[in-house]
Every structure is written in C-alpha cells, then in structure tokens.
Backbone as a printed PyTorch tensor [residue, N CA C, xyz], in Angstrom:
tensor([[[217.8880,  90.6520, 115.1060],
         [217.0990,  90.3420, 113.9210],
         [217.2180,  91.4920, 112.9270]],

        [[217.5640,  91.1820, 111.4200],
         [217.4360,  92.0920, 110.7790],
         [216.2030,  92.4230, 110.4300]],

        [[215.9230,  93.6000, 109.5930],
         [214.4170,  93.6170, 109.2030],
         [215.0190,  94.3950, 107.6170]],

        [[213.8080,  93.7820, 106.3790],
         [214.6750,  94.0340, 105.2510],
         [213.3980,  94.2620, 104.4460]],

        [[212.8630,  95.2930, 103.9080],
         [211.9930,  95.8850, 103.2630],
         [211.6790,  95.5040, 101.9910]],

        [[211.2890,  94.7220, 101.4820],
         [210.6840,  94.4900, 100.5220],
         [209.4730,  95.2420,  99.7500]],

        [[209.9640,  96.2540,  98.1130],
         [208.5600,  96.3670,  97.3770],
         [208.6340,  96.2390,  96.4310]],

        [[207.4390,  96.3700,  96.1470],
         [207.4380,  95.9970,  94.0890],
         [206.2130,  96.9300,  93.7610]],

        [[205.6720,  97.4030,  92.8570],
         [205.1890,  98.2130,  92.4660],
         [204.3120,  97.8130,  90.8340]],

        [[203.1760,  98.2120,  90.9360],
         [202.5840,  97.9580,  89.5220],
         [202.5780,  98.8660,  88.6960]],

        [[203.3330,  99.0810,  87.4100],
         [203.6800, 100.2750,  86.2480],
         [202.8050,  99.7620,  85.1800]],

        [[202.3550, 101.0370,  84.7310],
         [202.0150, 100.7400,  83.3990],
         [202.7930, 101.4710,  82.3200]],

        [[202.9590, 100.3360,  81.0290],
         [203.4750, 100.8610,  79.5740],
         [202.4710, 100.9150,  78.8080]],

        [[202.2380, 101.8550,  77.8840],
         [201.8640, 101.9840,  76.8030],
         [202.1700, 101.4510,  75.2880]],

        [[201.8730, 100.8670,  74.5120],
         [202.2990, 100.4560,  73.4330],
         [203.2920, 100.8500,  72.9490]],

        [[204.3400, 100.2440,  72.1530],
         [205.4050, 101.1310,  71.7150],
         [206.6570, 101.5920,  73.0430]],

        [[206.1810, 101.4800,  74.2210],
         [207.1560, 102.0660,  75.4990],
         [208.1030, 101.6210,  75.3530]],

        [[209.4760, 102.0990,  75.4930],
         [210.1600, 101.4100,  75.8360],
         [210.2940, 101.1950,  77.3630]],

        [[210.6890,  99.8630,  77.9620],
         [210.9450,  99.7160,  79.0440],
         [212.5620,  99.9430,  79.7800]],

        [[213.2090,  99.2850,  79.0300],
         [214.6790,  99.3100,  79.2390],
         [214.8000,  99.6670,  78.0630]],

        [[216.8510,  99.8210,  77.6570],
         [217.2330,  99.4230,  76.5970],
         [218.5120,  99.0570,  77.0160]],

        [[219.2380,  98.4960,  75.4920],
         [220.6360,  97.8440,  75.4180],
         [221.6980,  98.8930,  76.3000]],

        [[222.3740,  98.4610,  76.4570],
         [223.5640,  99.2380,  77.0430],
         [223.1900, 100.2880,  78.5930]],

        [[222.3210,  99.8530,  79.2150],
         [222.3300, 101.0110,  80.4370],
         [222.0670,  99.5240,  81.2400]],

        [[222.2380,  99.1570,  82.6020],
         [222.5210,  99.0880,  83.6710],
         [220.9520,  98.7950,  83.9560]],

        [[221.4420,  96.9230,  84.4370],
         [219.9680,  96.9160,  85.2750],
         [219.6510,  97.5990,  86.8540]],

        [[218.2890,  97.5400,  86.7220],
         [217.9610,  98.5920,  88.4790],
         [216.8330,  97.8320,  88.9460]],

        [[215.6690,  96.7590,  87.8790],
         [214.6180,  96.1400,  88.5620],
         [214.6200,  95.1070,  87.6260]],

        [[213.6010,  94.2910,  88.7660],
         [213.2530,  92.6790,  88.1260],
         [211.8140,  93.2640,  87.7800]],

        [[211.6650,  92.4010,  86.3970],
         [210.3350,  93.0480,  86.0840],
         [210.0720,  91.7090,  85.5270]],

        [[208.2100,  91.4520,  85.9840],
         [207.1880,  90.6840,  85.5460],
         [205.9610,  91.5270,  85.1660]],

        [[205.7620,  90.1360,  84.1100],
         [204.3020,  90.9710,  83.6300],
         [203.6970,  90.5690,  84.4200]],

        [[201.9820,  91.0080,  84.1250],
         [201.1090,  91.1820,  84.7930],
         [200.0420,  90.5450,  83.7400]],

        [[200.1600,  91.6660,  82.7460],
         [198.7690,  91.8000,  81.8750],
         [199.5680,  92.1940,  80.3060]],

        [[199.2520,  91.4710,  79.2850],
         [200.1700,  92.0140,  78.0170],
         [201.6130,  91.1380,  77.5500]],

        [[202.2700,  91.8850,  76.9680],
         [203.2290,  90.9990,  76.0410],
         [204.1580,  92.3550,  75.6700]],

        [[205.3650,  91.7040,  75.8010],
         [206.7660,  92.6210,  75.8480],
         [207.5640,  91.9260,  75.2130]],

        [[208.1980,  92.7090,  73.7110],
         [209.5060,  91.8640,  73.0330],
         [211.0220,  92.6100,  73.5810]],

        [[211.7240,  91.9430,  73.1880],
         [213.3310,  91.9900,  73.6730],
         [213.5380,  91.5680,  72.0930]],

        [[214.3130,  92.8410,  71.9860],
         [214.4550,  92.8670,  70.4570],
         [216.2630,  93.8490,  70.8400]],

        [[216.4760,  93.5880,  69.5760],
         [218.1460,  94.9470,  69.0930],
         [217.3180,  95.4720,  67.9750]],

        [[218.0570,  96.7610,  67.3750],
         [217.7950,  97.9790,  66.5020],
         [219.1190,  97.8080,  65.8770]],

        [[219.0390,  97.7780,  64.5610],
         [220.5230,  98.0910,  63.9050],
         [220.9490,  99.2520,  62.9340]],

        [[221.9950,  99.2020,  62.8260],
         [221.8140, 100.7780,  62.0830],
         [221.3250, 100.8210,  60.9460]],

        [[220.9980,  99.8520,  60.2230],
         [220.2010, 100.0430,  59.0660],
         [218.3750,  99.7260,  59.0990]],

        [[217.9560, 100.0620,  60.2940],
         [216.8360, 100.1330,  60.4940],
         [216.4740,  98.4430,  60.5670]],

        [[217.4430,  98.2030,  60.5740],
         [216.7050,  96.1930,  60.6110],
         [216.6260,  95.9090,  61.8790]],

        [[215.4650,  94.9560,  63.1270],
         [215.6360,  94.6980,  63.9430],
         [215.3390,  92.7650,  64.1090]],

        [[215.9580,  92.6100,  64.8610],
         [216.1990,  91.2820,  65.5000],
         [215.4680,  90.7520,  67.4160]],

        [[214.6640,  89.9670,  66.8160],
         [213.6020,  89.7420,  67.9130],
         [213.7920,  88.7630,  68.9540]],

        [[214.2620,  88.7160,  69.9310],
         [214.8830,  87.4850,  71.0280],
         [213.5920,  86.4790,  71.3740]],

        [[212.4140,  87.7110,  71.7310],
         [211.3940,  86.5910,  71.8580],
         [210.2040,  87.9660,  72.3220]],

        [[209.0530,  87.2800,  72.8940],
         [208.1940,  87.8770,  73.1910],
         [207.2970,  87.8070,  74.5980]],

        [[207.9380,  87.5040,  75.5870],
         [207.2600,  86.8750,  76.8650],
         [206.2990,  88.0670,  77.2260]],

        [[205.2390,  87.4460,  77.7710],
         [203.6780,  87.4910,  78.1900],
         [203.4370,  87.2390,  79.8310]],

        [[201.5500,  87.5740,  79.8510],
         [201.5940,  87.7320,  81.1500],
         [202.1910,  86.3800,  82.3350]],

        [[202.8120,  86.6200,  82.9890],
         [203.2390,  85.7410,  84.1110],
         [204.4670,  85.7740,  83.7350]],

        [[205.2000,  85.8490,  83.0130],
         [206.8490,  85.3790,  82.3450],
         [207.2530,  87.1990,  82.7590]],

        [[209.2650,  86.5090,  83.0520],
         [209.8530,  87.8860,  83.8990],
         [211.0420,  88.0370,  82.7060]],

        [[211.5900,  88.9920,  82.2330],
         [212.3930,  89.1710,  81.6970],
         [213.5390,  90.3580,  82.0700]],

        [[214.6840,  89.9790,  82.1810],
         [215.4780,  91.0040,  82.0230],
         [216.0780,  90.1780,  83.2080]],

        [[215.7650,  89.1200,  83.9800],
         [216.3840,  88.5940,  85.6660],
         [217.7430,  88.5520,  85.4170]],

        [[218.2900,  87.9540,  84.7380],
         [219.7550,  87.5510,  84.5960],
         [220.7740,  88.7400,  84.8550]],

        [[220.2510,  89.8030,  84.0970],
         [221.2750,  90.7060,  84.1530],
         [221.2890,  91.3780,  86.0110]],

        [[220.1780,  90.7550,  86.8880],
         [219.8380,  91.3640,  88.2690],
         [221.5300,  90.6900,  89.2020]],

        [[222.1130,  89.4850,  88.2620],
         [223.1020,  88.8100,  88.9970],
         [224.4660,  89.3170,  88.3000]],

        [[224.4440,  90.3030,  87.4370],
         [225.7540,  90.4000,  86.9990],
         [226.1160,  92.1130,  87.0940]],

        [[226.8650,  92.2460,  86.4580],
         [227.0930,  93.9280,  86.2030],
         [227.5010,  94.2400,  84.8840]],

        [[226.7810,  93.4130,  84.1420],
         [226.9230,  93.7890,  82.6490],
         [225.8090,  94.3960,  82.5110]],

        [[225.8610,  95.1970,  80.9510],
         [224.6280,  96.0800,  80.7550],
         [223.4940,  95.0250,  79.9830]],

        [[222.4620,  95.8070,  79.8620],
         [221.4970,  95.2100,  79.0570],
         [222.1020,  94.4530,  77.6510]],

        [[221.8060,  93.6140,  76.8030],
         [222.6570,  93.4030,  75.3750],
         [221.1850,  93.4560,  74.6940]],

        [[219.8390,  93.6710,  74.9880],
         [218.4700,  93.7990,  74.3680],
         [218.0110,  95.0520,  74.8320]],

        [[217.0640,  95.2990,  74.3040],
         [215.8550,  96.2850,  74.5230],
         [214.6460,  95.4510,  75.0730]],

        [[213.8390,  95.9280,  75.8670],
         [212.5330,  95.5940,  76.3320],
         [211.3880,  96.5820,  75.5240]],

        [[210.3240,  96.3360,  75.0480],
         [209.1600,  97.0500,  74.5300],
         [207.3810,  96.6120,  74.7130]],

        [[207.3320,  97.2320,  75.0700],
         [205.3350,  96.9680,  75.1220],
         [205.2170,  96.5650,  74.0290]],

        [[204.8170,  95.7490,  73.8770],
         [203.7750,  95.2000,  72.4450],
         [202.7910,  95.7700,  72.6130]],

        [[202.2830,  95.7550,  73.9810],
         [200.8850,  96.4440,  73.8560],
         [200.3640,  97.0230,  74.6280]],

        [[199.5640,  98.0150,  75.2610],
         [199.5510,  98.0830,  76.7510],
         [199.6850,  97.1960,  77.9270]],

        [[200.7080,  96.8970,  78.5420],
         [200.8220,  96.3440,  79.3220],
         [200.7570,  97.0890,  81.1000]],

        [[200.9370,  95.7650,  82.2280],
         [201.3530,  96.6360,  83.3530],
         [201.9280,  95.2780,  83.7890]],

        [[203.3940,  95.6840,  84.3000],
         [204.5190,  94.9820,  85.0710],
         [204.7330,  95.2310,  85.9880]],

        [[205.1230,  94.2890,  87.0380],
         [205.8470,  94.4080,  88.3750],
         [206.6410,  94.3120,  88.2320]],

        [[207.2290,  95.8720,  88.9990],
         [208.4880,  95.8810,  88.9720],
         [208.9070,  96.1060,  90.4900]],

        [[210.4120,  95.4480,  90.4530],
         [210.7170,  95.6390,  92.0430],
         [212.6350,  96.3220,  91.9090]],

        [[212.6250,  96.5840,  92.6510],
         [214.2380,  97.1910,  92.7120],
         [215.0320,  96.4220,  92.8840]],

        [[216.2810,  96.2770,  92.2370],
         [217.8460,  95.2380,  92.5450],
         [217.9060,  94.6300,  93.6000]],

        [[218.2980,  95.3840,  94.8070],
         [218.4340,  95.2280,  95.9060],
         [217.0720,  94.4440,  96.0910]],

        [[216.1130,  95.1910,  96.2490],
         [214.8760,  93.9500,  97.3460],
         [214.8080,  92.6870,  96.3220]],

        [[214.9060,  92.6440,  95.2750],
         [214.8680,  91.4490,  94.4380],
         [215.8070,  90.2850,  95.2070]],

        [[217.3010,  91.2180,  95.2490],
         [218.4110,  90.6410,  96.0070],
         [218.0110,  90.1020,  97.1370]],

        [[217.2190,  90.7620,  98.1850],
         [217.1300,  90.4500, 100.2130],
         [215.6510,  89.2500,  99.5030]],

        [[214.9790,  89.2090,  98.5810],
         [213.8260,  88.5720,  98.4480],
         [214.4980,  87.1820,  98.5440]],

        [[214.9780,  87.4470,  97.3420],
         [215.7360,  85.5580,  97.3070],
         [216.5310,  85.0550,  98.0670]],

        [[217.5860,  86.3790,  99.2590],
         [218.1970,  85.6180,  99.9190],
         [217.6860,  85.1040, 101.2530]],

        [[216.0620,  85.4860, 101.3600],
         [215.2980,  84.9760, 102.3610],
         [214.6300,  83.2600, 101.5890]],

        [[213.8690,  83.7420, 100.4550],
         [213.2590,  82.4070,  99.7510],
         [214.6180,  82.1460,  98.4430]],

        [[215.4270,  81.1370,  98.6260],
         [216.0460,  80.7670,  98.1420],
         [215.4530,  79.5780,  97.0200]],

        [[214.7100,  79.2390,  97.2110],
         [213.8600,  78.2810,  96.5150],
         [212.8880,  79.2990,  95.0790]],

        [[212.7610,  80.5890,  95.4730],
         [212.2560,  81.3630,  94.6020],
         [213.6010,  81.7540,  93.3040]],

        [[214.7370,  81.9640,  94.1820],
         [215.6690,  82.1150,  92.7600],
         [216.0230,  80.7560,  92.3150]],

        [[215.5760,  79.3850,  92.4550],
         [215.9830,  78.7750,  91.7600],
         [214.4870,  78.6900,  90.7280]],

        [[213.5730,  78.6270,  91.0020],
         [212.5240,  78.6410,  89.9670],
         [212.8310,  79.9970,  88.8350]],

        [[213.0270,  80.7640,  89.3610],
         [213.5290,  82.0800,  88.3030],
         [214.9070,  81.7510,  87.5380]],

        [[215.6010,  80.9900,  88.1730],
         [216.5410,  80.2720,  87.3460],
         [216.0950,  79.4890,  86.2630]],

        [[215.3270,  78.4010,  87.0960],
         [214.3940,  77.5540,  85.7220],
         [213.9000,  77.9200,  85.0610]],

        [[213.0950,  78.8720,  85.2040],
         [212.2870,  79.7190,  83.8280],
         [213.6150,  80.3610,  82.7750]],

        [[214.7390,  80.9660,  83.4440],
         [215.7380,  81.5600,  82.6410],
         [216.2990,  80.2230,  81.7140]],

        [[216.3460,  78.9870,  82.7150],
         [216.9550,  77.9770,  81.8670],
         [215.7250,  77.8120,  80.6960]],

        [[214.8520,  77.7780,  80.6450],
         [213.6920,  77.4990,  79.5530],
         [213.8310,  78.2830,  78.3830]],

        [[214.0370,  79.6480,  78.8850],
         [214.3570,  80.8450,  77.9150],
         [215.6760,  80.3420,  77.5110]],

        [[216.7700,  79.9080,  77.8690],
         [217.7180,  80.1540,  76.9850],
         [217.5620,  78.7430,  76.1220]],

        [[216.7610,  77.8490,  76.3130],
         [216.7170,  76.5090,  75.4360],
         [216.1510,  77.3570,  74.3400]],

        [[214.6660,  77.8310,  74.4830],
         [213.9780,  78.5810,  73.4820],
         [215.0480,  78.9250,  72.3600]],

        [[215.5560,  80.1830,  72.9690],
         [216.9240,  80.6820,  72.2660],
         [217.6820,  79.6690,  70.9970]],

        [[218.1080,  78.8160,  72.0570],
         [218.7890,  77.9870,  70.9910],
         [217.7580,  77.6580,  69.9870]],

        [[216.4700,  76.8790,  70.2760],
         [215.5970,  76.5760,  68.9490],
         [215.7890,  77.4140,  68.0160]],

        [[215.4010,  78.6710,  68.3240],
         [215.3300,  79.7940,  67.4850],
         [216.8330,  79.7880,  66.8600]],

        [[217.8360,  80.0700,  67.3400],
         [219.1430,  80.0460,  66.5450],
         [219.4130,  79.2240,  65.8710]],

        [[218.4700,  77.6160,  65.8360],
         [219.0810,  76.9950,  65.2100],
         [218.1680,  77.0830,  63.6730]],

        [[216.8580,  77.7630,  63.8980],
         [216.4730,  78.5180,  62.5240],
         [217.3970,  78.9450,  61.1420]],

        [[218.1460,  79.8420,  62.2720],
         [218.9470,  80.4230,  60.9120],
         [220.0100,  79.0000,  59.4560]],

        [[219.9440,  77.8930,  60.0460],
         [220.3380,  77.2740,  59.0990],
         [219.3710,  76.7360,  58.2220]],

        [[218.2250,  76.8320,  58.3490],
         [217.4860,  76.0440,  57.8820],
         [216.5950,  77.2650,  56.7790]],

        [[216.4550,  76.5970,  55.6260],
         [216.2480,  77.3910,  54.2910],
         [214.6060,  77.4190,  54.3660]],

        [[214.0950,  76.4610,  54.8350],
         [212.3030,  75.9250,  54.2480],
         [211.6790,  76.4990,  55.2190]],

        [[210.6810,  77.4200,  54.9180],
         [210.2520,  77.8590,  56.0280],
         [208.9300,  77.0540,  56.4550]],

        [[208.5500,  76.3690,  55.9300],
         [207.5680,  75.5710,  56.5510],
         [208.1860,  74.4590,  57.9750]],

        [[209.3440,  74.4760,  57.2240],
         [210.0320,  73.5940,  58.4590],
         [210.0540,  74.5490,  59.7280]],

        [[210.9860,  75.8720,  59.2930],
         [211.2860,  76.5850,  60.6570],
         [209.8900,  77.0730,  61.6180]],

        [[208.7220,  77.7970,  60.6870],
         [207.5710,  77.4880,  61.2780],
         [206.9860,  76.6820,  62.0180]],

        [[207.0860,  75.2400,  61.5900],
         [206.6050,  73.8040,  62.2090],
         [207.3920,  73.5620,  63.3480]],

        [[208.5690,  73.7220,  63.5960],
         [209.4550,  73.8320,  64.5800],
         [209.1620,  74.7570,  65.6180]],

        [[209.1310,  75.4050,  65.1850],
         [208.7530,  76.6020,  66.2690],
         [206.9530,  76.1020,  66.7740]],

        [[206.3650,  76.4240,  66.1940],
         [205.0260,  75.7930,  66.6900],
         [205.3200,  74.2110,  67.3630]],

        [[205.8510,  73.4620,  66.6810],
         [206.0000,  72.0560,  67.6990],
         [207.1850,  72.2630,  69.0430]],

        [[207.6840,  73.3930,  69.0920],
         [207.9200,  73.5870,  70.1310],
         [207.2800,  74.7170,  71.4370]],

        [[206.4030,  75.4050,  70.7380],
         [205.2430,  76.1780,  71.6170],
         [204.4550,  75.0720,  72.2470]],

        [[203.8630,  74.2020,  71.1460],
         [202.9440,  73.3780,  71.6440],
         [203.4050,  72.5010,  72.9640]],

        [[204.7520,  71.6960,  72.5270],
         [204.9360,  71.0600,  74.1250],
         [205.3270,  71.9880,  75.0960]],

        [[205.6350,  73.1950,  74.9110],
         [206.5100,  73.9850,  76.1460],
         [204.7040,  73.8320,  77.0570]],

        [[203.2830,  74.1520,  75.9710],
         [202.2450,  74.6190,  76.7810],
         [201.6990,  73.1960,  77.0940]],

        [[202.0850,  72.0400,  76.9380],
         [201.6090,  71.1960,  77.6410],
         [200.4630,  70.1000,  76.4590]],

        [[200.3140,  70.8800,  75.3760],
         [199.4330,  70.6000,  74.3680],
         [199.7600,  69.1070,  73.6790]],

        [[198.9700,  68.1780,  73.1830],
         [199.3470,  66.9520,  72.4910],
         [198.7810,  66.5470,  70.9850]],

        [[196.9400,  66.8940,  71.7300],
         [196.1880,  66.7810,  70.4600],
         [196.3440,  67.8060,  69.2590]],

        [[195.8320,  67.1930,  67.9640],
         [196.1930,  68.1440,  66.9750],
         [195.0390,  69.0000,  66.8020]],

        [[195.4950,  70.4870,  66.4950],
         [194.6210,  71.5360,  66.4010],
         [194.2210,  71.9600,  67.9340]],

        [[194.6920,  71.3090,  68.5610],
         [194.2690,  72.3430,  70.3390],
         [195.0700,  72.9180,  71.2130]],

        [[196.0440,  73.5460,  69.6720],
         [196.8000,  74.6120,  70.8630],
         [196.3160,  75.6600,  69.4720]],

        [[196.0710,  76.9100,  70.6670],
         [196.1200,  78.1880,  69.9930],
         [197.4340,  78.7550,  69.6700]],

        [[198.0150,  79.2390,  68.3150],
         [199.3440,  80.0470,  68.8090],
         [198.8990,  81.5090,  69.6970]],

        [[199.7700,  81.7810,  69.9910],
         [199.3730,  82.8950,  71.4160],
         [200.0510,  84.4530,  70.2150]],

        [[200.7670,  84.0860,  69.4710],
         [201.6150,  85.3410,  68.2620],
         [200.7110,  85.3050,  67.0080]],

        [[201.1460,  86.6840,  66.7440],
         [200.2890,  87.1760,  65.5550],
         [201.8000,  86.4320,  64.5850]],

        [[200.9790,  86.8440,  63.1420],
         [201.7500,  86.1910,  61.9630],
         [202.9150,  87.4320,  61.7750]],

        [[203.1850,  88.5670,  62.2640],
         [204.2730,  89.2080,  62.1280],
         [205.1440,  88.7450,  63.3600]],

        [[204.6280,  88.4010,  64.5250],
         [205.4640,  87.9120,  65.5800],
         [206.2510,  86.7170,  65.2580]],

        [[205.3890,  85.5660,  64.5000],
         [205.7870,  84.4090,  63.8350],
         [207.2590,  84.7520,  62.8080]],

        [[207.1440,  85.8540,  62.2120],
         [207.9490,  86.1800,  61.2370],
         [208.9080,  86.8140,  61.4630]],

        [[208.8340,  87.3670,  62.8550],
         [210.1110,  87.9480,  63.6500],
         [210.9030,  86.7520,  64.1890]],

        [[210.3180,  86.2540,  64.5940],
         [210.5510,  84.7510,  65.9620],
         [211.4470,  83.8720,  64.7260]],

        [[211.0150,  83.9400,  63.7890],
         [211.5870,  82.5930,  62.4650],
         [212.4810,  83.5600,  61.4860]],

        [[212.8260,  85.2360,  61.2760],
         [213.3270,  85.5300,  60.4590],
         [213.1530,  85.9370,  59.2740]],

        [[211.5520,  85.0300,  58.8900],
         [211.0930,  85.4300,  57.6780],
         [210.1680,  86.7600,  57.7090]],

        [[210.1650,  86.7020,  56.2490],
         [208.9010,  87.9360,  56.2420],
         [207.6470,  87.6970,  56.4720]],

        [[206.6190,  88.4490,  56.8840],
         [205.1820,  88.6460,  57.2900],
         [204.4670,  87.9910,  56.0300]],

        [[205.0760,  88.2850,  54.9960],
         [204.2130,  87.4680,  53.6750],
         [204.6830,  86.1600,  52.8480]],

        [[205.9670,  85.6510,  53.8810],
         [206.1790,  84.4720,  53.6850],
         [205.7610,  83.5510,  54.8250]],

        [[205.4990,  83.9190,  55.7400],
         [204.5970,  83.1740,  56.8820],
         [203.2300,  83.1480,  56.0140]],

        [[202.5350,  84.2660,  56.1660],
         [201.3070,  84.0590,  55.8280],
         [200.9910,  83.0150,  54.3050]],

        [[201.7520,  82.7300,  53.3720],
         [201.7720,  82.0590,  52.2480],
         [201.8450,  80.7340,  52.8690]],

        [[202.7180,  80.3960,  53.5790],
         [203.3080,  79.0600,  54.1710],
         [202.2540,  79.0030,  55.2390]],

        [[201.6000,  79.3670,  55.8560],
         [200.4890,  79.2840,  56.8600],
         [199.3870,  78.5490,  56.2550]],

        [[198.8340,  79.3250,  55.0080],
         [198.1280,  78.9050,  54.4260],
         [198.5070,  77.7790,  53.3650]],

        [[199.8390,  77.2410,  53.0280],
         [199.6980,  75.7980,  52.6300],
         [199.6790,  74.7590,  53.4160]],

        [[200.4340,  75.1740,  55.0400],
         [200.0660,  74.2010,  55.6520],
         [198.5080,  74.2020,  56.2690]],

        [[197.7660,  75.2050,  56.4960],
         [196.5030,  75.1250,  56.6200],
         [195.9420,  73.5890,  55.4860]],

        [[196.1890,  73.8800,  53.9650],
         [196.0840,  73.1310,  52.9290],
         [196.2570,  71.6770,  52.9740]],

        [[197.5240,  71.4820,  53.9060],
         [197.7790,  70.0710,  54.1060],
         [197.1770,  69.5930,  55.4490]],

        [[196.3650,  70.5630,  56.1190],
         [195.9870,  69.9070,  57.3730],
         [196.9710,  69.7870,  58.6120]],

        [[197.7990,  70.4610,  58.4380],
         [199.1030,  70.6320,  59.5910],
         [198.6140,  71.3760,  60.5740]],

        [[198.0830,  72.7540,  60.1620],
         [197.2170,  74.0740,  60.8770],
         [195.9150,  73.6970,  60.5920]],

        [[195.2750,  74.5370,  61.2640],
         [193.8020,  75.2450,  61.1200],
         [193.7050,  76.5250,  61.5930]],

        [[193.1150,  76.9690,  60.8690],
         [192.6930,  78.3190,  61.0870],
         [191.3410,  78.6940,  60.6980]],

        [[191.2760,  79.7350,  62.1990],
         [189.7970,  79.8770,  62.3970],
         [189.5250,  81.4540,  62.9960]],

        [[189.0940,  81.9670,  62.1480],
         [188.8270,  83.2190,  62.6190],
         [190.0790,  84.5550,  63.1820]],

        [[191.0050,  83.6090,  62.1100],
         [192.3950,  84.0890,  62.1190],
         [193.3990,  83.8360,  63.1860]],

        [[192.8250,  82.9850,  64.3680],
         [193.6130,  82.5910,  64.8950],
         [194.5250,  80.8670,  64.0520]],

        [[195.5680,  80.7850,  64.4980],
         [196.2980,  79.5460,  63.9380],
         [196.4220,  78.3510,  65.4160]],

        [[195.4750,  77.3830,  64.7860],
         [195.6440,  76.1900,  65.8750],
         [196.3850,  74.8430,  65.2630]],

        [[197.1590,  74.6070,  66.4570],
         [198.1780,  73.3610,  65.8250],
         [197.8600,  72.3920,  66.7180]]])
C-alpha cells in the first residue's frame, strides 16, 4: 500500500498582494476562502487588462497545475482575502485518488473559459449598454437568477468597467440610464438585475 500525504494550508493576502504573476511557474492550486482575486496583465504603458475576478469558493490558476507552461496572468487580492493553497504534487496524488474531483475542477475551468469568450466577444460591440446587459444577463443565469431585479451584481462599477473595457464613468452614465428605463435598480448603490 502506498501512503501519499496530502496538505493544503490557509494564507492570507492583503489587498493589493500579489499572489502569483505572469511568466514564473506554477507550484499550488489555490482556492478562495473569503474575498475576491483578479487575474489581470500589466502593459507597458501602464494600461491593464482584466480576465475576470473569481470570489469566495471559485479556484484559479488550476490549469496551468496540468501543463508546464508559465503563468500568461497575474493573480491579485482585491481585497483581503485568505486562500487555500495546496502544493503541485499533492494537488496531483489528490485527484489521482478522487478522480471525480478533477473532473468537477475541469467543469468549473470549462465555465471560466465560456465566461472568457462572452467577455471577448465584447470587444466588437460599440454600445455599451449592450456589452453591460450582456454581461449582467450572463451573471444572472450563471447564479441561477430569473426574476427581474433579484440578482445582486456581486462587482463594483469599476470591476464592471474592467470586465466590459469601458471606463468607470461610462458604466456609471449607462447604469444610470438603464436604471431610467427600468432594466436595473439600484439601491443603496448596489445594482440589481
């Protein structure tokens, strides 16, 4: 019988942390816990580009645990957070005991890369009320939501404006006309669709 050690460990980040970055070599599978972490690039002209923003329960960075390519994102605290993190290897002996666990971590990766595409397919689209509405009508079914006005968005209006491309004060303009037409509501600054 073999015997194969399994750990994982609870870290905390601080706002601003970085967790990983682009170009170095994965070493752990990391889930949140508590908080919200973007996967973003830095470019040389100070412009950055936002992949997404996964939150507590959602794992990011798994994919690269199956290959030997480097990171192609950065990981960052949005906010204080604390993640489980576990090492390559036991990640590796974990799943090759529960095999049924890397296919659900598969599925969640397959979810993330649909996301992805939504989002990429932003960039053709000029109106930002559309790319907004899109993106929110696709938060809403990912969370299960139907009725109108009873999903909370879970992103602030600069996250919105990363996620869609636009600026922070062209969301907020377009927020508030669709507030106008009854598309949104907003209440106490949160945005419900």
């Amino acid at each position: 019988m073999i015997s194969i050690c399994i750990y994982a460990e609870v870290k905390k980040f601080n706002s601003g942390e970085l967790i990983f970055s682009e170009r170095k070599y994965s070493q752990y599978y990391f889930q949140i816990q508590l908080e919200v972490v973007k996967l973003n690039n830095f470019f040389e002209d100070g412009k950055e580009f936002v992949h997404g923003f996964p939150f507590e329960g959602h794992c990011f960075g798994e994919a690269y645990l199956l290959t030997e390519k480097p990171y192609a994102v950065n990981a960052i605290a949005v906010t204080d957070c604390e993640i489980i993190i576990m090492e390559k290897q036991s990640y590796k002996s974990l799943v090759s005991i529960y095999p049924n666990l890397l296919l659900s971590v598969s599925r969640y990766s397959a979810e993330r890369l649909h996301f992805r595409y939504i989002i990429s397919s932003f960039l053709g689209i000029r109106n930002p009320q559309v790319k907004i509405q899109r993106l929110l009508e696709y938060l809403k079914d990912y969370f299960g939501y139907n009725e109108p006005y009873s999903f909370c968005i879970p992103f602030t209006r600069s996250e919105l404006a990363s996620l869609t491309g636009l600026r922070v004060e062209t969301v907020i303009r377009t927020l508030k006309k669709m507030e106008s037409l009854e598309i949104v509501k907003i209440a106490q600054s949160k945005i419900y669709y």
